[in-house]
Kinemage of the C-alpha trace (Angstrom):
@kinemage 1
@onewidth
@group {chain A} dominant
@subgroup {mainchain}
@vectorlist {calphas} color= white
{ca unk a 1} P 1.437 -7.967 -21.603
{ca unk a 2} L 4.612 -9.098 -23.027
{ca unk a 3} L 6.258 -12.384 -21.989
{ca unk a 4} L 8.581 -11.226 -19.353
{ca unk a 5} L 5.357 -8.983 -18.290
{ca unk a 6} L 3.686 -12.232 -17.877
{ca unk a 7} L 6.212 -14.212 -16.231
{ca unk a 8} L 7.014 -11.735 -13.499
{ca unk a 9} L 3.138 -11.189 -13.005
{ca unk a 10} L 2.565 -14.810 -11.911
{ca unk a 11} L 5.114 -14.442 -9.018
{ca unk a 12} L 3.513 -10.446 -8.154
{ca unk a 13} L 0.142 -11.025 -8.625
{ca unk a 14} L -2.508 -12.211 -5.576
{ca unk a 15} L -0.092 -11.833 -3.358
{ca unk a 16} L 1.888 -14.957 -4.634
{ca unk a 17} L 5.204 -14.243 -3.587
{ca unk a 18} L 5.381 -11.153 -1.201
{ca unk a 19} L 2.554 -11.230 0.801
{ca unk a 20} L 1.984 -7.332 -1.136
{ca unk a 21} L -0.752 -6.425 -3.037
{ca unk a 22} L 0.887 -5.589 -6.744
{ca unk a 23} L -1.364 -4.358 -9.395
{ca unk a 24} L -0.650 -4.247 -12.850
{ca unk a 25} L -0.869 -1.158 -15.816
{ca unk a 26} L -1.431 1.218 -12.856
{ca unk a 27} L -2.582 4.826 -14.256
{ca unk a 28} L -0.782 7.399 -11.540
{ca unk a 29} L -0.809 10.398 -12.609
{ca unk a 30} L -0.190 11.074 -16.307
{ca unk a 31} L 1.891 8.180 -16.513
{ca unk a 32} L 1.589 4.528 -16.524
{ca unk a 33} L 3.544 1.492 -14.249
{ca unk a 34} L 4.149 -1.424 -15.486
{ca unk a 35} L 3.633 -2.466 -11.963
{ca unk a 36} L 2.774 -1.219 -8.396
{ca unk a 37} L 2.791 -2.120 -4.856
{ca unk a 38} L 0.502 0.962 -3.837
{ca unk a 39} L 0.387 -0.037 0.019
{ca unk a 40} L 4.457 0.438 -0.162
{ca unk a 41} L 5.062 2.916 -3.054
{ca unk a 42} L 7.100 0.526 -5.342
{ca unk a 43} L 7.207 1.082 -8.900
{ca unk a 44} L 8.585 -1.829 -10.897
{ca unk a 45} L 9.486 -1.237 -14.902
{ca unk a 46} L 10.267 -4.171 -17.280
{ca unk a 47} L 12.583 -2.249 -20.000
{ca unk a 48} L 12.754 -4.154 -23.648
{ca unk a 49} L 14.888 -3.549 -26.752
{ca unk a 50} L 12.899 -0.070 -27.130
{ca unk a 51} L 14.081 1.391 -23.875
{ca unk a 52} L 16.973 2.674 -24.996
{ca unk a 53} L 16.140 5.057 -27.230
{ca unk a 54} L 13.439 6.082 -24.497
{ca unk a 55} L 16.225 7.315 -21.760
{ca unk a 56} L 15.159 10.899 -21.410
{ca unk a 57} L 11.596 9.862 -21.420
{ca unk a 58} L 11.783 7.365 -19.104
{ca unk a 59} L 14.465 9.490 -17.106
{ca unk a 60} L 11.041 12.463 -16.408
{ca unk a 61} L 8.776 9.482 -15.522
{ca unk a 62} L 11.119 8.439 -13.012
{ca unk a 63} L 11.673 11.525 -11.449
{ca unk a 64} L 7.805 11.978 -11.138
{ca unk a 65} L 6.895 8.833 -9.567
{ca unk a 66} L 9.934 9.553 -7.046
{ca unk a 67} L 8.119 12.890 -6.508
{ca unk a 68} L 4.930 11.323 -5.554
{ca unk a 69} L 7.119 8.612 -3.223
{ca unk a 70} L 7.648 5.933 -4.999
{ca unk a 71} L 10.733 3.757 -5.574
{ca unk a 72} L 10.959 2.904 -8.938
{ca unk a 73} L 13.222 -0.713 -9.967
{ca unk a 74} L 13.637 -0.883 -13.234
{ca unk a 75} L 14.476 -4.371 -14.986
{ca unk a 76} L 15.398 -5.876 -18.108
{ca unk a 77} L 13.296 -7.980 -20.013
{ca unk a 78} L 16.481 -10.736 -20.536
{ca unk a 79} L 16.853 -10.411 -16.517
{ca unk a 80} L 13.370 -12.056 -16.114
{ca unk a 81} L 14.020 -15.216 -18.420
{ca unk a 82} L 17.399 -15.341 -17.422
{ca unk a 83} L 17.698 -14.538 -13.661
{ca unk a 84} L 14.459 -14.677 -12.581
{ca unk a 85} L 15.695 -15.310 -9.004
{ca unk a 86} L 17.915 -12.389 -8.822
{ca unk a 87} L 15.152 -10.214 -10.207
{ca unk a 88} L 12.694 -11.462 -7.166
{ca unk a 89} L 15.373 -11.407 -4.428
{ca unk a 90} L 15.951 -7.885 -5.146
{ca unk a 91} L 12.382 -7.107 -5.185
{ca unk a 92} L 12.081 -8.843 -1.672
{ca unk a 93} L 15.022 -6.707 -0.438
{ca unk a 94} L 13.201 -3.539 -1.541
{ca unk a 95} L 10.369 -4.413 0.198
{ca unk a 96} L 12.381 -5.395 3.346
{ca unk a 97} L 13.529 -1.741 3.241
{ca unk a 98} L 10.532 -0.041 2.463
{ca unk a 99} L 8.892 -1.452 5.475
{ca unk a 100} L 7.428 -4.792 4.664
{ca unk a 101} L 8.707 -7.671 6.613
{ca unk a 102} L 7.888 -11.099 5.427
């Protein structure tokens, strides 16, 4: 995992933060998430430097996973070291509107 990877994993992972089970490198379909709240169909993608050049690419794998149901938030590596709070808030609001109250 990279660093942001890791520093976003300690708030997601055994239910730390949000009560929701998140799992990490999660194989659905062909593709795989960074991140993924199964229970609630969230899809959350740290983008680094490389992401740019990726847009089409990452453009497909979005559309699939919002085939198959899923909300996909994608975030910046530099969001996670340097707004780590806005990064979870938002996270908690998707949840709120995907179903899961808190």
């Amino acid at each position: 995992m990279t660093d942001a990877e890791q520093k976003l994993w300690y708030y997601l992972r055994a239910e730390r933060y949000f009560k929701v089970k998140f799992k990490r490198q999660v194989p659905i379909g062909r593709y795989i998430a960074d991140f993924a709240a199964l229970q609630v169909k969230l899809i959350i993608e740290l983008d680094g430097g490389q992401h740019p050049e990726q847009k089409v690419y990452d453009q497909k794998r979005d559309a699939y996973f919002k085939h198959l149901g899923f909300y996909v938030f994608r975030v910046w590596n530099h969001e996670i070291f340097e707004g780590l709070d806005a990064v979870l808030d938002e996270i908690a609001e998707i949840l709120s509107q995907r179903g899961k109250a808190f």
